[in-house]
C-alpha positions in Angstrom: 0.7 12.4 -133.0 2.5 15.5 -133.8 2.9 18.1 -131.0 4.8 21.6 -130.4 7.6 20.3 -128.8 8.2 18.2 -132.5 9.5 21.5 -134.3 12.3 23.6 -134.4 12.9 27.5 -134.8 15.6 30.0 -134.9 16.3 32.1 -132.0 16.4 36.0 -133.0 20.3 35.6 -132.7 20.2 33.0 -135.4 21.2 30.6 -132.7 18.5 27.2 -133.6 15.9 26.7 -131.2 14.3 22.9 -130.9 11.2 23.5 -129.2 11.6 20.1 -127.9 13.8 21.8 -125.2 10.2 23.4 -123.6 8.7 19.8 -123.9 6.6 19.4 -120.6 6.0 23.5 -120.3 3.1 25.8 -121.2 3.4 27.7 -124.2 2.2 30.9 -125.0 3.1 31.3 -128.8 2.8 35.2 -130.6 3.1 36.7 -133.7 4.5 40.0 -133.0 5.0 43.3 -134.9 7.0 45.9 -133.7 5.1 48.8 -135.5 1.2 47.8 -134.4 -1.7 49.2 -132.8 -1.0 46.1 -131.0 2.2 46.1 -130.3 1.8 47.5 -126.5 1.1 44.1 -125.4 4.7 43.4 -125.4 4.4 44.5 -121.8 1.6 42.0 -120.8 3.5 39.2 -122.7 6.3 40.2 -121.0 4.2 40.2 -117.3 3.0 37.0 -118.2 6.7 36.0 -118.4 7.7 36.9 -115.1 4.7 35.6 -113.0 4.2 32.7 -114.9 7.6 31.7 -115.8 8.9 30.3 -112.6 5.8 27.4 -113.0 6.4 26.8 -116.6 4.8 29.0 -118.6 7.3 29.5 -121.8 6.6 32.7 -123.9 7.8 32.7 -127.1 7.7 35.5 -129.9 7.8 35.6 -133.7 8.0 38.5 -135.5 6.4 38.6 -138.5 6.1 41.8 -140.9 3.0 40.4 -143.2 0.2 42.3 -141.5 1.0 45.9 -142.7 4.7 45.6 -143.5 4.7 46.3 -139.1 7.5 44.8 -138.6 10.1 45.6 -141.7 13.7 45.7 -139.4 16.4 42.9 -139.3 16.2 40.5 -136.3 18.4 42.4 -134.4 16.5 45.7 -134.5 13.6 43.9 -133.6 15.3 42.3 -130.5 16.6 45.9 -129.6 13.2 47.6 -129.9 11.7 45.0 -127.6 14.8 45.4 -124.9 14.4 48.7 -125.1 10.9 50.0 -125.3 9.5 46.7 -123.1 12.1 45.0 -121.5 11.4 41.5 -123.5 13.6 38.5 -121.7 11.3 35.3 -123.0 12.7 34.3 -126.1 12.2 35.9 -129.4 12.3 33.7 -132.3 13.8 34.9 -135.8 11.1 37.4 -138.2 9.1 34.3 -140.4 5.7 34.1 -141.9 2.9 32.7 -140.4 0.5 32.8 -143.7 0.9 31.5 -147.3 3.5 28.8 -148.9 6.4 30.4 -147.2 4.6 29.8 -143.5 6.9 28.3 -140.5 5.5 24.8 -140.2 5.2 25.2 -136.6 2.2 27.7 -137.9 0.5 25.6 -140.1 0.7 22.9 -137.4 -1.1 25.4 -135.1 -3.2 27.0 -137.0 -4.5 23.4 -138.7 -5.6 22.7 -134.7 -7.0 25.8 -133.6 -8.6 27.5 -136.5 -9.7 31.2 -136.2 -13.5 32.4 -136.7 -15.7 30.7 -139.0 -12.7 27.8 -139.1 -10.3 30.1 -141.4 -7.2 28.7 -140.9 -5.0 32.0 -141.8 -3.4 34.2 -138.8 -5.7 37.6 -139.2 -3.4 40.0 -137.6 -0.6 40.4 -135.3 -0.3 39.4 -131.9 -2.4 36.3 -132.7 -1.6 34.1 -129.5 -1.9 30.3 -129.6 -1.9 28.3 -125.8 -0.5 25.3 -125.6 -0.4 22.8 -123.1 2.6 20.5 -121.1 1.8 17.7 -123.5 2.0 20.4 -126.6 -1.1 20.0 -127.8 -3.1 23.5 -128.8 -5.7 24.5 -125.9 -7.0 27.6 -127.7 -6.1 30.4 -129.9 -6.7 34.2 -129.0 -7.5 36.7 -131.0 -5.0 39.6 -131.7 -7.7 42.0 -129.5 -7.3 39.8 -126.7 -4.9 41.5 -124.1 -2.7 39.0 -122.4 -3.8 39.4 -118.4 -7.3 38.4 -120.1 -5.1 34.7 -120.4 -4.2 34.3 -116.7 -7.3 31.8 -116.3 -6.9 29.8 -119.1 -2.8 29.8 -118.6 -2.7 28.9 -114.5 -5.5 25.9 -115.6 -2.8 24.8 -118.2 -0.1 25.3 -115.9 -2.4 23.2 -113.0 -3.3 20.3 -115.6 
C-alpha cells in the first residue's frame, strides 16, 4: 500500500527531502502561490505550525505557479517572500506542478485518493490543502476557500488517532 511517507521532494534550498523522515506525523500538504487572493493564509498555515507542531502536525508547502502564473519567482524569492511577509518556518518544498504530465507524483498520489468535487481529480486552485494522517494515508482534501483555523478539528482528531 503506497502512502505519503513513500515519496520524496526537494526542499526550497534544493536540499532533497524524503518524506519518509515525517513518517508517523500529521501532514498538512499546500499548494501555495505567492501572488493570490489566497495567499494570506500563509499566516494561518503558519499558526497551524506553531500550535500544532510540537504534537506532530508537519506543514509542508509547494509552490506552484499554474493557477494564474501566481507564483512566477525562483525558489529562493519565494522562500524570502514567505520569511518576510509571513514569517513561514515549516518547510517549503521546491516550485513543481500539481496538474498535468509534468505533476509531482506525490500529487497524483493525493489527488487519486482524495478527489475534489464531482470526483475531478485536478487541483482547482491554489492553496488546495490535503490532511493526512500518522499512517500517511489521505483523511480529506480542503478546498482552496477553506481558511486553515477552519482545520483545527479535523487536524487535533488526526493528531489524537
Amino acid at each position: 500500500m503506497t502512502t505519503a511517507y513513500d515519496f520524496d521532494a526537494t526542499r526550497i534550498d534544493g536540499a532533497p527531502q524524503p518524506l519518509s523522515d515525517f513518517r508517523g506525523q500529521v501532514l498538512l500538504i499546500v499548494n501555495t502561490a505567492s501572488a493570490c487572493g489566497f495567499t494570506p493564509q500563509f499566516t494561518g498555515l503558519q499558526a497551524l505550525h506553531e500550535r500544532y507542531g510540537p504534537r506532530g502536525l508537519v506543514v509542508l508547502g509547494f509552490p506552484c505557479n499554474q493557477f494564474g502564473h501566481q507564483d512566477p519567482g525562483s525558489n529562493d524569492a519565494i522562500a524570502g517572500f514567505c520569511q518576510r511577509n509571513y514569517g513561514v518556518q515549516f518547510p517549503m518544498m521546491s516550485k513543481i506542478d500539481v496538474n498535468g504530465s509534468d505533476a509531482h507524483p506525490l500529487y497524483r498520489w493525493l489527488t487519486g485518493e482524495a478527489p475534489g468535487v464531482l470526483g475531478t481529480k485536478a487541483i482547482k486552485w491554489n492553496f488546495t490543502k490535503f490532511l493526512v494522517g500518522r499512517d500517511g494515508q489521505v483523511i480529506r482534501r480542503y478546498a482552496p476557500q477553506e481558511a486553515p483555523e477552519k482545520l483545527t478539528v479535523d487536524i487535533e482528531a488526526a493528531l489524537a488517532a
